[in-house]
N, C-alpha and C positions, 0 to 999 in steps of 0.2 A: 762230727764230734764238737765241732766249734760252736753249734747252733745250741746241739744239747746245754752244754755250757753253757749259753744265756739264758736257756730256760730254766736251769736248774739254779743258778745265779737269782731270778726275777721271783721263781716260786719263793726260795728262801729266805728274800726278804718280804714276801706276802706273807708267809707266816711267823716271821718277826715281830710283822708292825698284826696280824689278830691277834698275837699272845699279847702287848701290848696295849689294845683296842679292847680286849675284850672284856675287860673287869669296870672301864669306862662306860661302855656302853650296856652293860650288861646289870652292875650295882646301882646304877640307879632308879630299876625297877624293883628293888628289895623294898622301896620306900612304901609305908602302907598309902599314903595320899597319893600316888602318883596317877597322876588319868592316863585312861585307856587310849588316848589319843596318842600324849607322849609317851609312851611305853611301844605301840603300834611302827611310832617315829621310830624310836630306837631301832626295835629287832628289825624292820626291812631297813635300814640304813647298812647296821649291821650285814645281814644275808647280800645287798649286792656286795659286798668287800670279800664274803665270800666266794660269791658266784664269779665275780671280778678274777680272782684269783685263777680260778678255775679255767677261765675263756685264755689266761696268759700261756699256756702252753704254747700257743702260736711261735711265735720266731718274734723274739723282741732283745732291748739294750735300753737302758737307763744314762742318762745322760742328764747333770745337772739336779739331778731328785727326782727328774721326768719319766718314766719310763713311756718309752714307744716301740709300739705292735707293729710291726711289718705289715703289711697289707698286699701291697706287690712290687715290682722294682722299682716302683718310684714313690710311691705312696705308705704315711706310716700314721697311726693314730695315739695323738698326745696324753697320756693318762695319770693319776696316780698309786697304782696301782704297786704296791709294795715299796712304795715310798709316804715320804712323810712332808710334801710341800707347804709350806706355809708365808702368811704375810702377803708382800707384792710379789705378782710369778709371771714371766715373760717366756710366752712361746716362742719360741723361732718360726721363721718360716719354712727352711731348710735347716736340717740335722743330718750329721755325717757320721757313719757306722763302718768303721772296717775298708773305709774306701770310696764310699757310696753314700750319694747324695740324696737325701731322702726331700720330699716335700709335704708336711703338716698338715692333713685336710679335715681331720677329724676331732674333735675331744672328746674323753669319757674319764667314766668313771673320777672323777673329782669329791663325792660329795661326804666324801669322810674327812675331809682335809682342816686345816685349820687355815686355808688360801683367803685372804680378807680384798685382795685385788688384781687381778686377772688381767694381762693385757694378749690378745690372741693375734696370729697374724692374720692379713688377707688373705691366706690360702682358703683359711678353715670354708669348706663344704656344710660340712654338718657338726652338729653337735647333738650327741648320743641319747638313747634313752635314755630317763633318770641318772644323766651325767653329773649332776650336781643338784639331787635328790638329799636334802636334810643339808646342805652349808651352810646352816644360819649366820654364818660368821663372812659370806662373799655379799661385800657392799657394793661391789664395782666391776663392769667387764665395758672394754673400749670398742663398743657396737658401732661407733662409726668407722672404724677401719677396716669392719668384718665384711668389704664389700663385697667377698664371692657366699658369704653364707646362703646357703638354701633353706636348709632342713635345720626343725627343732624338734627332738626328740617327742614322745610324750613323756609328762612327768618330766621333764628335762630340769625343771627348776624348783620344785614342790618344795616347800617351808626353806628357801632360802631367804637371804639376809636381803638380798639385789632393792636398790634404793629407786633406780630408773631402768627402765627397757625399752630401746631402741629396736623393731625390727627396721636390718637395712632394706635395699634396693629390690634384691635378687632372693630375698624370700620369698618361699612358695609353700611350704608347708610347717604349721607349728601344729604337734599333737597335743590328744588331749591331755588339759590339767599339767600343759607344759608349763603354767606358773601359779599352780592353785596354789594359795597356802601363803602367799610372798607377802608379809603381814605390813612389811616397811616399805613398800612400795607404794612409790606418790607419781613416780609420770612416765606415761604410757607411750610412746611415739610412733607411728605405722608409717614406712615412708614406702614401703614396697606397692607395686601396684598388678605384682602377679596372686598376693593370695588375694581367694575368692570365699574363704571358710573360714568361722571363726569357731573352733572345734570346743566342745562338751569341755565346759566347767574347766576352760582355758588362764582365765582368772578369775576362778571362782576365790571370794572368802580374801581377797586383796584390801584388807581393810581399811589401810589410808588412802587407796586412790581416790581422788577428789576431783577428776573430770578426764571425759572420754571422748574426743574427738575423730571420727573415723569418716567425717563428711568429705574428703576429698578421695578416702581408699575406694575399690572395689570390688569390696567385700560382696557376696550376694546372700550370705547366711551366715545368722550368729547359732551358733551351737547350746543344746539342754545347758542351762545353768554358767551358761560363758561368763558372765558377770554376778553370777549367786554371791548374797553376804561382802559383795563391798561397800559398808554401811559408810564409809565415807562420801561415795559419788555422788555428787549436787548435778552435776549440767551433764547431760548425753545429748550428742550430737552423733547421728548416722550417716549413713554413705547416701548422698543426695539422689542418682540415678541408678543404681544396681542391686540395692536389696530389696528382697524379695520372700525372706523369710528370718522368724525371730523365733525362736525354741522355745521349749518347755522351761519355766521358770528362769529364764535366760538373765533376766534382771530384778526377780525376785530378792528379797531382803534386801534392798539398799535404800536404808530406811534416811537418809539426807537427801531423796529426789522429792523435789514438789513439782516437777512440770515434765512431761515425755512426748516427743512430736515421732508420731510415725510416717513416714514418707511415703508419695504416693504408690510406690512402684512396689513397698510390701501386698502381699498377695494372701500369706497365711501366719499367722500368731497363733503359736503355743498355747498349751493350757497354764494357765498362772503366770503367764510371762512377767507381771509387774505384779504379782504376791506380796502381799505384807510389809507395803511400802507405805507405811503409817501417816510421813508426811505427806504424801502424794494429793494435791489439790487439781491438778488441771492435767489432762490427755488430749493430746488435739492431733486428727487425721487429716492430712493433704489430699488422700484421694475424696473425691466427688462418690464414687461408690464405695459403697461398704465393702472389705476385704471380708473373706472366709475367716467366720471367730463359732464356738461353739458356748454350750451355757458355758464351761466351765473356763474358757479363756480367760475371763476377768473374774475366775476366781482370789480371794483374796485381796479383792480393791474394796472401799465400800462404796459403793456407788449409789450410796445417799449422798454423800460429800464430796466425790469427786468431782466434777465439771467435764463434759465429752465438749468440745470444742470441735466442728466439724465446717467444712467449704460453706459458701454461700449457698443457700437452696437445698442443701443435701441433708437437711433436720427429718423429713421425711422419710428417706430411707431409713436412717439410721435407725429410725421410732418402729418401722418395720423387722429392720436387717436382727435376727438369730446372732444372739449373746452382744452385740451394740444397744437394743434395746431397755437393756434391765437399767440402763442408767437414769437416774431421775432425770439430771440437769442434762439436757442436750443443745447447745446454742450455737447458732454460726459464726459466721465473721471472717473464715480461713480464704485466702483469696487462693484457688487451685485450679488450675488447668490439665485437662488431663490430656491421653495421647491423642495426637491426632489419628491415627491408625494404629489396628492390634497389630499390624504386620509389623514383626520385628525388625526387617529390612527397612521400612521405611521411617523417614524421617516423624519426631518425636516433637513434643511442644512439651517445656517445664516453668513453674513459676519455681525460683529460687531465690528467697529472701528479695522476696518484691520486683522481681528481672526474672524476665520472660529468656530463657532460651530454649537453641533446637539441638536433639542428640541425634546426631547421623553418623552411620559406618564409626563408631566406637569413637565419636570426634564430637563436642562440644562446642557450639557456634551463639553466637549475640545476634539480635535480629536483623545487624547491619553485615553481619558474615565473617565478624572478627573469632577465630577460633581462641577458646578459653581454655586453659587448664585447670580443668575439675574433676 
């Protein structure tokens, strides 16, 4: 009886705060001007508060405006979820129910809120699909203390307000278009070095990010449209030793890049990877041989204008190499060393910004045998 009672409790104020919610989010599409975009925004914001509602049947309690889902005896997931949180919101780590001490591992459902700054504890695991899907109004969440985080939902953050994003240590996986859409968003930070994937249109459409530095991660792929329409991005910099592929339009529209180095160790490019980047004057390849591109990979560049910047000696291939070819300007200069052996076991030789080092057993060394962290 007691449980019914919190469920009946938690529905009841879910449909408080729809009747509430619903003339907000619903009258602003009466408007004849409104786009199809914002209107799209609304109603799926709308429907997960629904769906939200829905999923609470579980065994939950509200605490502090928070409501938390029971999970198991130990574990409980942080939501707002027929509450009405707003402003600065501080999760606990531990939450205490009837007796029982819960610990905090998950967030969701947030993104109806009017919550402008987020502080979560180190518990937090994961954070939910589309958990904070449409918060245009969340500037701030305290990524450096989230150091058990793993998992990012996909959509987890689409048309939020979020100003910076830190992923921590112990990240391994962010879904896709977990921060498409995040229009005020200026700095990117990757300090984990278990993801290897940087998934589909991940932060597509980020339109003030103004630089990308991923040269230390290892990443080994960027995902269709990972970086699509961030017209702000001037400088990309890539993962020095481990990528190996760049997607479908991946860095399409980011019409502030005029220079893009691909590293030796990519293998295959997308078709239009670097699409309709207006400014874009200079492309320059590390590896010695030409990587797998097809005609249409440099679709979208014009390669009257561009400049192919390519190793020393390797003008020739490239004048040969399927879709490297179509470029007028091909000239060297690029000082590149490639592997010493394709066996991946064995050790590696890299030129990195004019320093020679060797990649062995997943370890980074100087040619006098000083291991580097890179």
């Amino acid at each position: 009886m007691q449980r019914y009672r919190r469920c009946v409790t938690v529905v009841s104020r879910t449909v408080f705060c729809i009747k509430n919610k619903l003339v907000n989010y619903i009258k602003p599409m009466w408007r004849w001007d409104i786009t199809a975009d914002y209107a799209m925004k609304k109603i799926f914001t709308f429907m997960l508060l629904v769906f939200g509602a829905l999923s609470v049947w579980a065994e939950s309690f509200v605490k502090d405006n928070i409501c938390y889902i029971i999970e198991d005896d130990i574990q409980v997931t942080a939501t707002a979820i027929g509450t009405s949180p707003s402003g600065e919101v501080t999760i606990p780590e531990f939450i205490t129910d009837n007796g029982t001490a819960y610990m905090v591992t998950k967030v969701d459902f947030f993104g109806v809120t009017d919550v402008t700054r987020l502080n979560l504890p180190r518990s937090i695991k994961e954070i939910g699909e589309q958990a904070f899907y449409g918060a245009e109004k969340l500037e701030y969440i305290n990524w450096a203390q989230i150091t058990a985080l793993q998992t990012i939902g996909e959509r987890a953050f689409v048309y939020s307000g979020l100003k910076e994003v830190t992923l921590p240590f112990n990240v391994r996986t962010v879904g896709e278009n977990a921060f498409s859409g995040c229009e005020q968003l200026t700095t990117l930070t990757i300090q984990t070095m278990y993801l290897t994937e940087l998934a589909d249109n991940v932060f597509a459409n980020c339109t003030n990010l103004k630089s990308l530095d991923l040269s230390t991660t290892h990443i080994q792929k960027i995902g269709n449209d990972a970086f699509y329409g961030c017209s702000a991005l001037k400088t990309v910099k890539l993962p020095l030793l481990t990528l190996t592929e760049i997607g479908e339009t991946a860095f399409a529209g980011c019409t502030s890049l005029t220079q893009f180095t691909i590293p030796n160790t990519v293998t295959k490019l997308g078709k239009q990877f670097l699409a309709w980047n207006t400014n874009l004057t200079t492309i320059t390849t590390q590896s010695y041989s030409p990587c797998t591109a097809t005609s249409d990979t440099f679709d979208g560049i014009d390669k009257n204008k561009v400049t192919l910047m390519v190793p020393v000696g390797a003008v020739a291939q490239y004048r040969r190499a399927n879709g490297w070819k179509d470029f007028i300007n091909i000239t060297d200069g690029v000082q590149a060393v490639e592997n010493v052996s394709a066996d991946t076991q064995a050790p590696a030789k890299y030129m990195i910004d004019g320093n020679i080092y060797v990649r062995h057993a997943a370890k980074t060394y100087t040619l006098i045998g000083a291991e580097v962290n890179r």
